[in-house]
C-alpha positions as CSV (number, residue, x, y, z in Angstrom):
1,X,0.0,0.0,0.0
2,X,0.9,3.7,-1.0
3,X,1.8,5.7,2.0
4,X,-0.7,8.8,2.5
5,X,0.9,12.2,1.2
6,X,-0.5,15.4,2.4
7,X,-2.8,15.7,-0.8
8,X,-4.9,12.7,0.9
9,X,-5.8,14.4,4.0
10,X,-9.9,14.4,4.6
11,X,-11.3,18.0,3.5
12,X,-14.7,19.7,3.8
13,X,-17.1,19.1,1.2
14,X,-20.8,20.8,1.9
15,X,-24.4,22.1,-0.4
16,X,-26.9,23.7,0.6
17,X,-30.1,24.7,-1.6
18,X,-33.0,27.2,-0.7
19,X,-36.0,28.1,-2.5
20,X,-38.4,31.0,-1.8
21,X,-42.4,31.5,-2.5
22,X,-45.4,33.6,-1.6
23,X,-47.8,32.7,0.3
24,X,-50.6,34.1,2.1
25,X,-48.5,37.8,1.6
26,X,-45.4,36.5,3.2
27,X,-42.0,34.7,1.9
28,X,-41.8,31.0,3.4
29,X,-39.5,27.9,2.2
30,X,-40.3,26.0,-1.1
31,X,-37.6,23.8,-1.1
32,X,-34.7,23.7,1.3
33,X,-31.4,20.9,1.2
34,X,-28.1,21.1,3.1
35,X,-25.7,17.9,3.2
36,X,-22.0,18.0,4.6
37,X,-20.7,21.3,6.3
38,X,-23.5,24.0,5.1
39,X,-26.0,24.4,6.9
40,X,-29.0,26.9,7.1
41,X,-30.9,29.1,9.6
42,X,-34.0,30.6,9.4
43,X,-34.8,33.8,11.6
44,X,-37.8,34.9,12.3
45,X,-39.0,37.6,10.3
46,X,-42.0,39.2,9.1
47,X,-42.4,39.5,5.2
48,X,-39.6,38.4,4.4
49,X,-37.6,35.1,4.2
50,X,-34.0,35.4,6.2
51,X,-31.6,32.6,5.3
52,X,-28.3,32.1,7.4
53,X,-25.4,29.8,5.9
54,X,-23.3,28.3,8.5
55,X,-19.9,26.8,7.7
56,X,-19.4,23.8,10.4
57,X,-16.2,23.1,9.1
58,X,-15.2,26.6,10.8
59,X,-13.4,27.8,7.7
60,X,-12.1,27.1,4.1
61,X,-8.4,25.6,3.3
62,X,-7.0,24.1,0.2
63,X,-9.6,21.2,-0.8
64,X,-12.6,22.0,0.6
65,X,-15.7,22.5,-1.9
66,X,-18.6,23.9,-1.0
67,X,-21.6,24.9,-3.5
68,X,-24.9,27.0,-2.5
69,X,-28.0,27.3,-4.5
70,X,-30.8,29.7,-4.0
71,X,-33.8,30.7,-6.1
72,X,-36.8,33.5,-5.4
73,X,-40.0,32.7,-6.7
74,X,-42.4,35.2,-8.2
75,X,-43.6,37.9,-5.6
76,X,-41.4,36.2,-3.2
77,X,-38.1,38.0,-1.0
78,X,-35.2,35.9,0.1
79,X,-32.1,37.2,1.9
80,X,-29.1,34.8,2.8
81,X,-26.2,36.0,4.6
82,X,-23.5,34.1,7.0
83,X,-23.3,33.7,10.7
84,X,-20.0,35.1,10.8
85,X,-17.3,36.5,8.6
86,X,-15.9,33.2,6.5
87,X,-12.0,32.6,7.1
88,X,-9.8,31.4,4.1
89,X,-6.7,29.5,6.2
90,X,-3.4,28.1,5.0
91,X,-3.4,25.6,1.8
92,X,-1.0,23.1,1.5
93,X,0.9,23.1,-1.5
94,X,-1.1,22.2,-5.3
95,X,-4.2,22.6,-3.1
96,X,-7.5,24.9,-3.7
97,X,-10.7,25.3,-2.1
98,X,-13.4,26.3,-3.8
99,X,-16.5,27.4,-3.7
100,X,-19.6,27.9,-6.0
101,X,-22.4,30.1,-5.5
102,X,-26.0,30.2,-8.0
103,X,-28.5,32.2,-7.5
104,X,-31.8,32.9,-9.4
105,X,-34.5,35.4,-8.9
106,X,-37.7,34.9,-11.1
107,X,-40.6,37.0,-11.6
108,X,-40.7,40.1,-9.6
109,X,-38.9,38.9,-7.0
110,X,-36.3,40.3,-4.7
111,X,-33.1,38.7,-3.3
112,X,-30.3,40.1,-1.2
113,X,-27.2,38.8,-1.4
114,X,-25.0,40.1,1.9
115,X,-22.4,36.9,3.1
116,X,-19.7,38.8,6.0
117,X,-16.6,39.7,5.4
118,X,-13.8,36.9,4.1
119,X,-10.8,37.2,5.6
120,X,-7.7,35.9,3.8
121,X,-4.8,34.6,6.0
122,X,-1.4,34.0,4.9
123,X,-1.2,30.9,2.5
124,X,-4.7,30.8,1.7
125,X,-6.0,29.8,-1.3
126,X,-9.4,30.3,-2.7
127,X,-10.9,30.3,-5.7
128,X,-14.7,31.3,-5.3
129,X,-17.5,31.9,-8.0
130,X,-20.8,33.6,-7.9
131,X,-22.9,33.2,-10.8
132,X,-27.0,35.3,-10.9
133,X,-29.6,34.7,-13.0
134,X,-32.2,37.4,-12.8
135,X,-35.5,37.7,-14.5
136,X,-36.4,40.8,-16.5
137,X,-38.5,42.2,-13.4
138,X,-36.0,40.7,-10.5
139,X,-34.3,42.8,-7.9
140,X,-31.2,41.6,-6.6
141,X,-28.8,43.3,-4.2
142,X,-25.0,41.4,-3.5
143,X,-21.9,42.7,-1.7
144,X,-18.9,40.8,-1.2
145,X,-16.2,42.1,1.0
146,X,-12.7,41.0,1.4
147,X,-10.1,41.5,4.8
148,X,-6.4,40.8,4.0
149,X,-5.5,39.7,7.2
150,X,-6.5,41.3,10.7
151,X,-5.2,44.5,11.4
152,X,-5.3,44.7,15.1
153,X,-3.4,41.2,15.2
154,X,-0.8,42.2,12.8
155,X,-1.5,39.4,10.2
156,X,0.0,40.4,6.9
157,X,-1.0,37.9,4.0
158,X,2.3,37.7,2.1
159,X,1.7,35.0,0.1
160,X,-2.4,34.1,-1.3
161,X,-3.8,32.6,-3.9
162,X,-7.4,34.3,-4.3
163,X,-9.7,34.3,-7.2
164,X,-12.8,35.8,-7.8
165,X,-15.6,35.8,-10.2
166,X,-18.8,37.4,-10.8
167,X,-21.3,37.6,-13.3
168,X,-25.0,38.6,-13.6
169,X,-27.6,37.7,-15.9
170,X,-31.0,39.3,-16.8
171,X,-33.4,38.1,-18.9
172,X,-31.2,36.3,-20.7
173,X,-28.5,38.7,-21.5
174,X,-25.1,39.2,-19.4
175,X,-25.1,43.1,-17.8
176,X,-22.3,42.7,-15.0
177,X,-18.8,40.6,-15.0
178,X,-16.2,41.2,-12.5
179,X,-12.9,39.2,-11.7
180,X,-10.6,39.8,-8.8
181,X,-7.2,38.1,-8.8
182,X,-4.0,38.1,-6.2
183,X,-1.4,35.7,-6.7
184,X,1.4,36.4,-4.6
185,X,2.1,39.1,-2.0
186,X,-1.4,40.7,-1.8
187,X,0.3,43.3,0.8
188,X,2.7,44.5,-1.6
189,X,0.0,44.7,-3.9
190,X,-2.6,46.6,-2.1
191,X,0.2,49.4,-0.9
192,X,0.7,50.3,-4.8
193,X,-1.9,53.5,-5.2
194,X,-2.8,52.6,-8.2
195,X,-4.1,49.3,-6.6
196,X,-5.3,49.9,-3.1
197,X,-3.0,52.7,-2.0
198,X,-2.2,51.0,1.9
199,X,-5.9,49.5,2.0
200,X,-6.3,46.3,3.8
201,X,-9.9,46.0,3.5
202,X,-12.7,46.0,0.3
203,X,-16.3,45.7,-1.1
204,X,-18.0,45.2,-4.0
205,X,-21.3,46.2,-4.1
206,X,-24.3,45.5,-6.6
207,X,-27.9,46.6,-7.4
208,X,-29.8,45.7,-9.9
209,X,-33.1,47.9,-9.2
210,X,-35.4,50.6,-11.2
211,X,-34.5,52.7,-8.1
212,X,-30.6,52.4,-8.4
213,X,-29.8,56.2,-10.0
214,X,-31.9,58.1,-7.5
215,X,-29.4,56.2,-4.8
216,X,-26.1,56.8,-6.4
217,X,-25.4,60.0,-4.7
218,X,-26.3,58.6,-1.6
219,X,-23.8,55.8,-1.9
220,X,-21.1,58.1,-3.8
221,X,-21.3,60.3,-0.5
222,X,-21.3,57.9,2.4
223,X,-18.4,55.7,0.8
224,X,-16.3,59.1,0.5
225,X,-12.8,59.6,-0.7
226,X,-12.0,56.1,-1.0
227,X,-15.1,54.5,-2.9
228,X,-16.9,54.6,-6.2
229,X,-20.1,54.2,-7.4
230,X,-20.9,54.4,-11.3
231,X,-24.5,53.7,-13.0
232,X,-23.3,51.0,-15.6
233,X,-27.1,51.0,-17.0
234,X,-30.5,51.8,-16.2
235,X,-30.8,50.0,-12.8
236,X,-27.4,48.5,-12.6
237,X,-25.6,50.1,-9.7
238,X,-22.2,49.0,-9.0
239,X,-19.6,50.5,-6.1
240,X,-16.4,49.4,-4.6
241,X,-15.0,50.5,-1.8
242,X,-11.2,50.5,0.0
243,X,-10.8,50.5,3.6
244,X,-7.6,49.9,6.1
245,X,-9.2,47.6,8.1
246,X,-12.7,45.6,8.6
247,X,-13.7,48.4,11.2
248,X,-13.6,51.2,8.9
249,X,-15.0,49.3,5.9
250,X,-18.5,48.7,8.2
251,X,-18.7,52.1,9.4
252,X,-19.2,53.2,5.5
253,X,-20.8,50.1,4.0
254,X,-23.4,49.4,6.8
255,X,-25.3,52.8,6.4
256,X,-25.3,51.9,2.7
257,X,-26.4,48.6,3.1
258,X,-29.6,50.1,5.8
259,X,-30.7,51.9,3.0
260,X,-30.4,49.6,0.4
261,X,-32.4,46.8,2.4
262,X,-34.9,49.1,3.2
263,X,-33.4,49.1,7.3
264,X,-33.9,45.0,7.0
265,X,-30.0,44.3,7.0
266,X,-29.8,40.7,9.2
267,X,-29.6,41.7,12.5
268,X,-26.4,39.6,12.6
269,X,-24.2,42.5,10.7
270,X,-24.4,44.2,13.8
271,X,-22.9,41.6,16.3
């Protein structure tokens, strides 16, 4: 027998799969499956449906695969989010983890899309995809934000493998496609100004709403100095933003996000 090498150690695998309808005026489970290390929560909540993706497995490292599904019915209004912010730890060698996000909005439905931060320690690597399929009446709200390292313990991620990839569909027609890649020393990276200018911290932010250009000064003036906002299209809103730290990315994102969500951001952004 073969000797085990590092590349056979046991890794996380988990799914998870939430549907949304109306009924009776309020958003309630369809369908709902989680296997592995995903699992979901369901707060109470009034006229909406609040989903909350757990990670058992306590983080991602080189290996692990994890998928999540979610799809609003007509009329319906699904938010998912995570307990806490998702933590990308040191890889071994030739090893990945990945992860795999679709989500579909039909109808005139609404979904909001607002995981925590992921915070990328030294050696990570992570190669994540998010893939949206909207109908020509959906509403659909995302932000992804990333922490290199934690400021206040004086982690500096030297060496990450991180890729990211976006891209948003609406009735049938691609409108939004982002990609986000560091390879290397993401510190020395982010200190170039033409790059991230000493940032530690950023957000990506989307809204795909008939209301997004009346909110675009609102967002261009609460991100400040270091964000942007820019209306790509009628009711295509898109806005990053840099921050040195976690701390000071929430103090301008969260206002954003309270206005965005109509003051229904999960309760657990605030923790």
């Amino acid at each position: 027998m073969q000797p085990a090498t590092l590349l056979d150690q046991p890794r996380a695998i988990g799914s998870a799969m939430v549907s949304s309808k109306l009924r009776d005026g309020r958003s309630c489970i369809d369908g709902l499956r989680q296997s592995g290390a995903l699992k979901l929560l369901f707060p109470r909540n009034n006229d909406l449906l609040e989903t909350t993706l757990i990670n058992t497995a306590g983080g991602i490292t080189g290996g692990d695969r994890f998928e999540v599904a979610a799809t609003a019915q007509a009329g319906s209004r699904l938010t998912l989010t995570t307990q806490a912010a998702e933590r990308a730890y040191r890889a071994q060698a030739g090893q990945v983890g990945r992860v795999r996000t679709r989500l579909t909005v039909e109808g005139d439905a609404r979904m909001h899309w607002l995981p925590q931060e992921t915070i990328l320690y030294d050696a990570c690597a992570l190669s994540r995809r998010l893939e949206v399929t909207l109908s020509d009446q959906g509403r659909f709200l995302m932000v992804e934000s990333v922490l290199f390292g934690r400021q206040a313990m004086g982690e500096e991620p030297r060496s990450i493998l991180f890729r990211d990839r976006v891209s948003i569909r609406q009735a049938g027609s691609l409108i939004y496609r982002d990609g986000v890649t560091f390879d290397g020393d993401a510190v020395a990276a982010l200190d170039r100004s033409a790059i991230g200018g000493g940032a530690r911290a950023m957000a990506n932010l989307v809204l795909v709403a008939p209301e997004a250009e009346g909110l675009l000064p609102m967002v261009r003036e609460t991100f400040g100095a270091t964000g942007g906002a820019s209306l790509l299209a009628n009711g295509l809103l898109v806005a990053r933003l840099l921050a040195s730290d976690g701390f000071e990315l929430r103090q301008r994102l969260i206002p954003v996000l309270e206005q965005l969500t109509h003051h229904k951001l999960p309760a657990n952004w605030r923790l």
